[in-house]
C-alpha positions as CSV (number, residue, x, y, z in Angstrom):
1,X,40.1,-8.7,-8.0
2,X,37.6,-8.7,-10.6
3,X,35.1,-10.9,-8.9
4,X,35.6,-8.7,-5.9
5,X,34.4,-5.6,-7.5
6,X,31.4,-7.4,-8.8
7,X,30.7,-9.0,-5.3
8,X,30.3,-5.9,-4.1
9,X,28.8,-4.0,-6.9
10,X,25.9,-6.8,-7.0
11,X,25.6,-6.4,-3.2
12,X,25.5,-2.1,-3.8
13,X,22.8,-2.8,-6.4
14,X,20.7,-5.2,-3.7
15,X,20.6,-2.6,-1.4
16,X,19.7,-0.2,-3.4
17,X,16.8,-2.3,-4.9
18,X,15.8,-2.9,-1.1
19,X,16.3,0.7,0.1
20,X,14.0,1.9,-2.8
21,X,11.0,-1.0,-2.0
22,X,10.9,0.2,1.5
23,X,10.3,3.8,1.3
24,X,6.8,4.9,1.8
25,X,3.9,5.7,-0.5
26,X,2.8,9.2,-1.1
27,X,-0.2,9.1,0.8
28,X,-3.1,9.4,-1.0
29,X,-6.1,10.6,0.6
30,X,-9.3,10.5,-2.1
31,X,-12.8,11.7,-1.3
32,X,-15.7,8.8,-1.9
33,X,-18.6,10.0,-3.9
34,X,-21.4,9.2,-2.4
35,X,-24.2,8.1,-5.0
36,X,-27.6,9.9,-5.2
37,X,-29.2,6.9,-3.8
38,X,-27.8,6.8,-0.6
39,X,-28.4,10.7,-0.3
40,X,-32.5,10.3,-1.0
41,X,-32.6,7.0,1.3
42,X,-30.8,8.7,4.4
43,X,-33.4,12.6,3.1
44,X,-36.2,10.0,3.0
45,X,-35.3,8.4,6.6
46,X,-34.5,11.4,8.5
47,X,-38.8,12.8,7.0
48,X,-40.2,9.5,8.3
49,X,-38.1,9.7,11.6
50,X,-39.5,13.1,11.4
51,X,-43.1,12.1,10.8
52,X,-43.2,10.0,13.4
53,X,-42.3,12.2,16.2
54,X,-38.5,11.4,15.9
55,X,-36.8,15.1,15.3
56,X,-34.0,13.8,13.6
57,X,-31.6,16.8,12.5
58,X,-30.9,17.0,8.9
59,X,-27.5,17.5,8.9
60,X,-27.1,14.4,11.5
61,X,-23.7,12.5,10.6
62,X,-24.2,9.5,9.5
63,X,-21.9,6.5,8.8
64,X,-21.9,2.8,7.6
């Protein structure tokens, strides 16, 4: 009877180990800085698109 009861406890305690690995992250949902670099290379691209005749709109979106 005894190795029933811990049968079935280890079998509770799998479970439990499985139900707990399957839930889902909180998600997270973080806000990349975007380094002063990248800001005065896309300033400095939009005023030579400018310059040559392109009218570029400085607050195009942009992406990578």
């Amino acid at each position: 009877m005894r190795k029933y009861f811990v049968i079935v406890f280890l079998i509770s305690f799998a479970s439990l180990f499985f139900l707990v690995g399957c839930t889902t992250p909180p998600s997270q949902t973080l806000t990349p800085e975007i380094a002063s670099e990248v800001i005065e290379a896309r300033d400095w691209g939009i005023t030579q698109a400018n310059l040559e005749g392109k009218m570029v709109p400085i607050n195009a979106v942009w992406t990578a």
